[in-house]
TIRO-2110 file (N, C-alpha, C; in Angstrom, 1 decimal):
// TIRO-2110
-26.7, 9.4, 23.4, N, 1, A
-27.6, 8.7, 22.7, CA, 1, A
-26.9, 8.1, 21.5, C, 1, A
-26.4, 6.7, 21.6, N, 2, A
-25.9, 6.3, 20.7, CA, 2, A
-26.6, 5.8, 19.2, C, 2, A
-28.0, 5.7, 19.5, N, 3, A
-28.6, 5.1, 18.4, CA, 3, A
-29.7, 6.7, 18.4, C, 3, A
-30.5, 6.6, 16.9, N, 4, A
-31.4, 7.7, 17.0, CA, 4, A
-32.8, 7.3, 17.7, C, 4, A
-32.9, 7.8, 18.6, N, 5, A
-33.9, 7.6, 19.4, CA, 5, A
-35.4, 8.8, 19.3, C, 5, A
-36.2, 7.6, 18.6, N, 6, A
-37.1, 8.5, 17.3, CA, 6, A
-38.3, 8.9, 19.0, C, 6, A
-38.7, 7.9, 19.7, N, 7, A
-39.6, 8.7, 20.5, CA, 7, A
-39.1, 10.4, 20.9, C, 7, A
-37.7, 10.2, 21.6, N, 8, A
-37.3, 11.7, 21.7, CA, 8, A
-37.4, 12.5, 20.4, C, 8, A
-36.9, 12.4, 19.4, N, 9, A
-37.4, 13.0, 18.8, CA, 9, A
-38.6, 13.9, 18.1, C, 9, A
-39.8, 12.9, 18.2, N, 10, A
-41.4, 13.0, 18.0, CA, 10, A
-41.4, 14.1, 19.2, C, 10, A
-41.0, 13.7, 20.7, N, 11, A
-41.3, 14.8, 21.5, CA, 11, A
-40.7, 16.3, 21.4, C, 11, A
-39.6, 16.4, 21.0, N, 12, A
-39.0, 17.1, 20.3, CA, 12, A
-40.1, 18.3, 18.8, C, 12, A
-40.5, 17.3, 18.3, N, 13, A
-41.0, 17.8, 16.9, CA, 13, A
-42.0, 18.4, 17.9, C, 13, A
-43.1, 17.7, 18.1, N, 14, A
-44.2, 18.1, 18.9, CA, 14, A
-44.3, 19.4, 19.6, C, 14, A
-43.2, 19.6, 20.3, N, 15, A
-43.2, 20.6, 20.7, CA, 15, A
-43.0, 21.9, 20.1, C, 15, A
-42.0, 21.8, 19.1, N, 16, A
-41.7, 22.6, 17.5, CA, 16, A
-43.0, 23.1, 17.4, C, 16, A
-43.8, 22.3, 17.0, N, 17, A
-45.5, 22.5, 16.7, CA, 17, A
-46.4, 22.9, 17.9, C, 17, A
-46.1, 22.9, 18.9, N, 18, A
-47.1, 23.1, 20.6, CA, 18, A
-46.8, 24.6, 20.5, C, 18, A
-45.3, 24.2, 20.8, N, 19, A
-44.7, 26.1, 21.5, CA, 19, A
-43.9, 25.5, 22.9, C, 19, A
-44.4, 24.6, 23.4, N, 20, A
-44.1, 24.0, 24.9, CA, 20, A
-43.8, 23.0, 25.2, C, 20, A
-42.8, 22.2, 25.6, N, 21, A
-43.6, 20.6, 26.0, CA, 21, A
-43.4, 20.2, 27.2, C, 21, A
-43.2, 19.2, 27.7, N, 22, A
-43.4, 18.5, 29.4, CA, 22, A
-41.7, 18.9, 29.6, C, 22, A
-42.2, 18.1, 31.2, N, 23, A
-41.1, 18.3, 32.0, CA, 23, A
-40.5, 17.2, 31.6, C, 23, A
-38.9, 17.0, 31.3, N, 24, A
-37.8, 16.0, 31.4, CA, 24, A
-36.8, 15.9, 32.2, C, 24, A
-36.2, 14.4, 32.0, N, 25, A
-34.8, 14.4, 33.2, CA, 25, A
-33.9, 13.8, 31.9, C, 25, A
-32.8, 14.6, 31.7, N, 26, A
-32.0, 13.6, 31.0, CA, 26, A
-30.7, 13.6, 31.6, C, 26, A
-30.0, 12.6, 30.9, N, 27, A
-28.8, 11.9, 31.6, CA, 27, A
-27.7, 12.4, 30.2, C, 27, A
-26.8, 13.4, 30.4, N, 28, A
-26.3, 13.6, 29.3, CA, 28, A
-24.4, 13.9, 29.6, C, 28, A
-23.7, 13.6, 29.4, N, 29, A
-22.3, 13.2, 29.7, CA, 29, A
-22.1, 13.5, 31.1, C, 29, A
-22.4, 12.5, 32.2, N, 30, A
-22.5, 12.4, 33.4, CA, 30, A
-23.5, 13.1, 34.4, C, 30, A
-24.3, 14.4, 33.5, N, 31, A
-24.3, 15.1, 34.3, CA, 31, A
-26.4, 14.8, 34.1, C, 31, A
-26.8, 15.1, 35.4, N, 32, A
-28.2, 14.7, 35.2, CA, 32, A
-29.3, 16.2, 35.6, C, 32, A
-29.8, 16.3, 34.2, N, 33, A
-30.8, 17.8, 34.1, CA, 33, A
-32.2, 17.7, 33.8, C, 33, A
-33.0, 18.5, 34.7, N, 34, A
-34.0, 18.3, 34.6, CA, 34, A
-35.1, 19.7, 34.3, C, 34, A
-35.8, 19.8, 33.4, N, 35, A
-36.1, 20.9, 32.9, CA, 35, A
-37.8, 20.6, 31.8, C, 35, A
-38.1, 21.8, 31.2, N, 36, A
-38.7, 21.6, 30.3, CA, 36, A
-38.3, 22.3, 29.1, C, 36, A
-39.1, 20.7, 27.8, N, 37, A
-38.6, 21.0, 26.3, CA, 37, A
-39.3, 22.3, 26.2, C, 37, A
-38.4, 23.0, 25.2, N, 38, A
-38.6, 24.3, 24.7, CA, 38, A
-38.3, 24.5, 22.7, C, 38, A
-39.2, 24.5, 22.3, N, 39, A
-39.2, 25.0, 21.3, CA, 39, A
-38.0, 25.6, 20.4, C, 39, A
-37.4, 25.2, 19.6, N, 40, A
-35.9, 25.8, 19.4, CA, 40, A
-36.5, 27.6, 19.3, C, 40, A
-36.9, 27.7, 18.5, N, 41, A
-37.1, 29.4, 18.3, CA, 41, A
-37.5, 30.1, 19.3, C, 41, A
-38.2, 29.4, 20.6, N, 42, A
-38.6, 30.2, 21.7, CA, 42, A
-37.5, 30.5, 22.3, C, 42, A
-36.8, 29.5, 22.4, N, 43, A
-35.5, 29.4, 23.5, CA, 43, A
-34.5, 30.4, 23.2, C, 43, A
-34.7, 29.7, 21.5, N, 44, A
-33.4, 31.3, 20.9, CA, 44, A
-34.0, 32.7, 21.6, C, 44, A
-35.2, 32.9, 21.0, N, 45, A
-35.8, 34.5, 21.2, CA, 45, A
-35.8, 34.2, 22.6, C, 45, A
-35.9, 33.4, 23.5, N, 46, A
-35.8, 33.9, 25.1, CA, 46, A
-34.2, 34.4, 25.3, C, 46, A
-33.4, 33.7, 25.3, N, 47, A
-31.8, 34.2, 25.2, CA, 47, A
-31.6, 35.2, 24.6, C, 47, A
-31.8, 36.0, 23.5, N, 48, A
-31.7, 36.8, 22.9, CA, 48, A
-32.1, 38.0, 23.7, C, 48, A
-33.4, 37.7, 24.2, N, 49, A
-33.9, 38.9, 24.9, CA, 49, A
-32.7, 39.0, 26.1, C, 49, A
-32.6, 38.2, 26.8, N, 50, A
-31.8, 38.2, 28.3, CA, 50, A
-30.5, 38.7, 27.6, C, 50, A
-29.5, 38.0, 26.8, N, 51, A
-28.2, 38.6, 26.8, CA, 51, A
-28.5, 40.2, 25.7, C, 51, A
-29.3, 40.2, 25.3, N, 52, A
-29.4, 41.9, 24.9, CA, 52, A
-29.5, 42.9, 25.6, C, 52, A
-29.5, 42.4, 27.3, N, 53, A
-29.1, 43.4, 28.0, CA, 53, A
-28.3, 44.3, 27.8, C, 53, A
-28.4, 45.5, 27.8, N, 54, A
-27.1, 47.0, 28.1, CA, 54, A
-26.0, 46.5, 28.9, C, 54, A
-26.4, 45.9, 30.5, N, 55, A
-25.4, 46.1, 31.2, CA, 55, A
-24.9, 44.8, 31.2, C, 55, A
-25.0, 43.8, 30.2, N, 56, A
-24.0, 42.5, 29.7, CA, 56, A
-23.1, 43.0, 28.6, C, 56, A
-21.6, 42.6, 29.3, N, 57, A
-20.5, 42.9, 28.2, CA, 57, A
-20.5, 42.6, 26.4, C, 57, A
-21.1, 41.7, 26.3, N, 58, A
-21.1, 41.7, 24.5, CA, 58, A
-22.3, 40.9, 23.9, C, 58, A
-23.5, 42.4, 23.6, N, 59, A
-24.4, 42.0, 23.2, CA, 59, A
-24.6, 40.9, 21.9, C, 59, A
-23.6, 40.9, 20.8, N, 60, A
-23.6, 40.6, 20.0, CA, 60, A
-24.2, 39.0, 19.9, C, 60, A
-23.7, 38.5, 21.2, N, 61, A
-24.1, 37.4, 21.3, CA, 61, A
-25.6, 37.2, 21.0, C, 61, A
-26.5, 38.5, 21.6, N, 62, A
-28.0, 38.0, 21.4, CA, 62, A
-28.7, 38.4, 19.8, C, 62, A
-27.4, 38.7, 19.2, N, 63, A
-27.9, 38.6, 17.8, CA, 63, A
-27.6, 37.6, 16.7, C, 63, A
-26.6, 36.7, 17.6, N, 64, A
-26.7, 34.7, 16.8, CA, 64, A
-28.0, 34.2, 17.6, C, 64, A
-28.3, 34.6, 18.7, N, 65, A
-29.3, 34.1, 19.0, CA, 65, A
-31.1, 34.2, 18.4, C, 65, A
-31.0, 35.9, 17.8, N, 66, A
-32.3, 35.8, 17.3, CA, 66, A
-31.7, 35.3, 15.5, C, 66, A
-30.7, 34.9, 15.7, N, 67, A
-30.8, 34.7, 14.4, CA, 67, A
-31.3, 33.0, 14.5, C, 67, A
-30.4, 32.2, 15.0, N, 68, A
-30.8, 30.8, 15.4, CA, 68, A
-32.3, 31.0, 15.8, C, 68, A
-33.1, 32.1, 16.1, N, 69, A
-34.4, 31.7, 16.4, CA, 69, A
-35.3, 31.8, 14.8, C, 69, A
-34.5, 32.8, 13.9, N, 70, A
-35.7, 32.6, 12.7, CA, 70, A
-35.2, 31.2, 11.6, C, 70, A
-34.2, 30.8, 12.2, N, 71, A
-33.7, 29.7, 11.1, CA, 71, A
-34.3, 28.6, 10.8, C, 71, A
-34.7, 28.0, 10.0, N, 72, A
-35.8, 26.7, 9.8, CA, 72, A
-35.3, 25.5, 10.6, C, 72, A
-35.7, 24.3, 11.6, N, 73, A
-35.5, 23.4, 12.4, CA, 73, A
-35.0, 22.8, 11.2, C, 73, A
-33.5, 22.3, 12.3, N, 74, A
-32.7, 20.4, 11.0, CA, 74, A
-34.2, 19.9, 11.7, C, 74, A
-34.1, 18.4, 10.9, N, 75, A
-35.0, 17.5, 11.0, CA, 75, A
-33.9, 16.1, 10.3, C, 75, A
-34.0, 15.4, 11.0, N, 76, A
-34.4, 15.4, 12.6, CA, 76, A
-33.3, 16.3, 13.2, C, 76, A
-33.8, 16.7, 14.5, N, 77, A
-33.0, 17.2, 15.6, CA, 77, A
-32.0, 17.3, 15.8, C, 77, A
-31.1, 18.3, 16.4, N, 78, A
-29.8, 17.3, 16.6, CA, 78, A
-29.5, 18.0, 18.0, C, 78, A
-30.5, 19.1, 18.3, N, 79, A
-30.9, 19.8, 19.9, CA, 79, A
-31.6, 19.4, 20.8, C, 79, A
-31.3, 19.0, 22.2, N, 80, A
-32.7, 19.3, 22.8, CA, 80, A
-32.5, 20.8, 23.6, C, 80, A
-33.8, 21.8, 23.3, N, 81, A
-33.8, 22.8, 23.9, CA, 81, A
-34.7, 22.2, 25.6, C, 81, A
-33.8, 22.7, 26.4, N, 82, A
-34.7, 22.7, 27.9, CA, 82, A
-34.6, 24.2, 28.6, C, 82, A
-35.7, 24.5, 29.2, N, 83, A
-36.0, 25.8, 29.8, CA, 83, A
-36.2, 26.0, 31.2, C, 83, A
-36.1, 26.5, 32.2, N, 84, A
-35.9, 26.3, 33.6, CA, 84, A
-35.5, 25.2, 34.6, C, 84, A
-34.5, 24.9, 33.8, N, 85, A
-33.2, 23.5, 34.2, CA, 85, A
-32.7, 23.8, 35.9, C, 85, A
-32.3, 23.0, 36.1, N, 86, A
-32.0, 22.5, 37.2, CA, 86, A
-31.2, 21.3, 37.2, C, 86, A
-29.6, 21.8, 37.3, N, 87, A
-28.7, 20.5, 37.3, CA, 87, A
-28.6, 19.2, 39.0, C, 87, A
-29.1, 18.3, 38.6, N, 88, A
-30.0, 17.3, 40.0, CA, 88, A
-28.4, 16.9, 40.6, C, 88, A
-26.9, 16.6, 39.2, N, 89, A
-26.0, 16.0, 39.5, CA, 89, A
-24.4, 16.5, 38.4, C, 89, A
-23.6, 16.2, 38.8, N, 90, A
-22.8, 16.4, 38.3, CA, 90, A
-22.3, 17.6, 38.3, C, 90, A
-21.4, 18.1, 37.3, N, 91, A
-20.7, 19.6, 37.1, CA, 91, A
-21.5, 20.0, 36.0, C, 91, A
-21.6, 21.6, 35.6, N, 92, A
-21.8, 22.4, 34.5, CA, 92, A
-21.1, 22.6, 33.5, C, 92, A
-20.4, 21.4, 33.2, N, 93, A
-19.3, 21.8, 32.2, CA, 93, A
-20.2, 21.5, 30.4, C, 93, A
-21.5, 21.4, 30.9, N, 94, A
-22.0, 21.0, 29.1, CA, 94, A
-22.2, 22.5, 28.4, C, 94, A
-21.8, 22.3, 27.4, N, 95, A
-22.1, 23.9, 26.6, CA, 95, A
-23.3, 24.7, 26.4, C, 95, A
-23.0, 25.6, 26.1, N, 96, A
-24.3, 26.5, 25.5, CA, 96, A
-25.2, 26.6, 26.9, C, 96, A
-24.5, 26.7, 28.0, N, 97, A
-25.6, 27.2, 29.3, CA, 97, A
-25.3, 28.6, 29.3, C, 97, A
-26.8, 29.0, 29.5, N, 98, A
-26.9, 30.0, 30.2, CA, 98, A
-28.2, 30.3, 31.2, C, 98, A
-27.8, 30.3, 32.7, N, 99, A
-29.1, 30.7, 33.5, CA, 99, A
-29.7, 29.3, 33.6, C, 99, A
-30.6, 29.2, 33.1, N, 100, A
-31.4, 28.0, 33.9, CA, 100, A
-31.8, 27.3, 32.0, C, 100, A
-31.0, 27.9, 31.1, N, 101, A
-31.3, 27.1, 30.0, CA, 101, A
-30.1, 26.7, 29.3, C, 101, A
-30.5, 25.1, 28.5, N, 102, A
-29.8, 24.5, 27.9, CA, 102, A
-29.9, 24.0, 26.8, C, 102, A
-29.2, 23.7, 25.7, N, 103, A
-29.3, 23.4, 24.6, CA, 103, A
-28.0, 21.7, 24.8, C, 103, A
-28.7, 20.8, 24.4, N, 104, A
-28.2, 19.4, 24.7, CA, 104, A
-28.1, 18.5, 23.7, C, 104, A
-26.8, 18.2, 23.2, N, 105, A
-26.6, 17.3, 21.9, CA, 105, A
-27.6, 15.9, 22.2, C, 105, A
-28.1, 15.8, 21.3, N, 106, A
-28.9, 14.5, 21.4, CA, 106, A
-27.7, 13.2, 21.3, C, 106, A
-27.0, 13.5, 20.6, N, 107, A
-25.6, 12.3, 20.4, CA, 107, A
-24.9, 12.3, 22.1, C, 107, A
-25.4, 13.0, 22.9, N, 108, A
-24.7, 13.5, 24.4, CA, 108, A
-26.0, 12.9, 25.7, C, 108, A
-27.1, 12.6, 24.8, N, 109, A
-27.6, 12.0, 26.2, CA, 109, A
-27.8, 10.3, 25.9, C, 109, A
-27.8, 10.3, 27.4, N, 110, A
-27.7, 8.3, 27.8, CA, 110, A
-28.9, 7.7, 28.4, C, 110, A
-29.8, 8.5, 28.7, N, 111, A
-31.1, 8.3, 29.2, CA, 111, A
-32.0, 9.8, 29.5, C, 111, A
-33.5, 9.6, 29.4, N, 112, A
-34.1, 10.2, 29.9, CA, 112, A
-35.5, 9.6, 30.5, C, 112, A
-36.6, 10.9, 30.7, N, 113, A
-37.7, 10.1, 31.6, CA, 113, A
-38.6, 11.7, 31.6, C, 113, A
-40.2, 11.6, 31.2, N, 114, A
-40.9, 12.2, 30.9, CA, 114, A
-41.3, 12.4, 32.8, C, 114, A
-41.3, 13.8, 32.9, N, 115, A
-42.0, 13.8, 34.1, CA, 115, A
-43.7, 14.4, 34.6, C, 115, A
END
């Protein structure tokens, strides 16, 4: 996203405010994912719970994550949280995956599409 792209955004905020939002497809350094927006603090506290497993090697990680979940949202955005992702194309090389969720620079996508 080279320019700030305020409708994503609003969907974005909206959701902040819902808890949930729609299904999206975005197009973000080659690779094309399709999922639903998720709430930054839900997403944190969903990760947190999953990597605080016992039988994953280093919990520690699910304690940046409930931390990133009580932290107050930047405004604007600079995340998109997506939750039961599914990569349609490309490789997995974008950061911060884990499982079927994503955290996605908004400066890193080139298209998207409400589904």
């Amino acid at each position: 996203m080279t320019t700030r792209d305020d409708l994503l955004i609003d969907l974005i905020n909206r959701t902040e405010m819902e808890g949930q939002g729609p299904r999206i497809t975005v197009v973000a350094q080659g690779v094309v994912i399709t999922g639903r927006i998720a709430a930054r603090r839900h997403w944190a506290t969903g990760l947190a719970g999953r990597l605080g497993d016992a039988e994953l090697p280093d919990e520690r990680f699910a304690e940046d994550f409930a931390r990133e979940a009580g932290e107050i949202p930047d405004y604007p955005p600079a995340f998109l949280h997506l939750q039961g992702c599914q990569l349609i194309s490309g490789s997995s090389s974008l950061p911060a995956a884990l499982g079927e969720s994503f955290k996605v620079p908004l400066a890193a996508i080139s298209a998207w599409s409400v589904r």
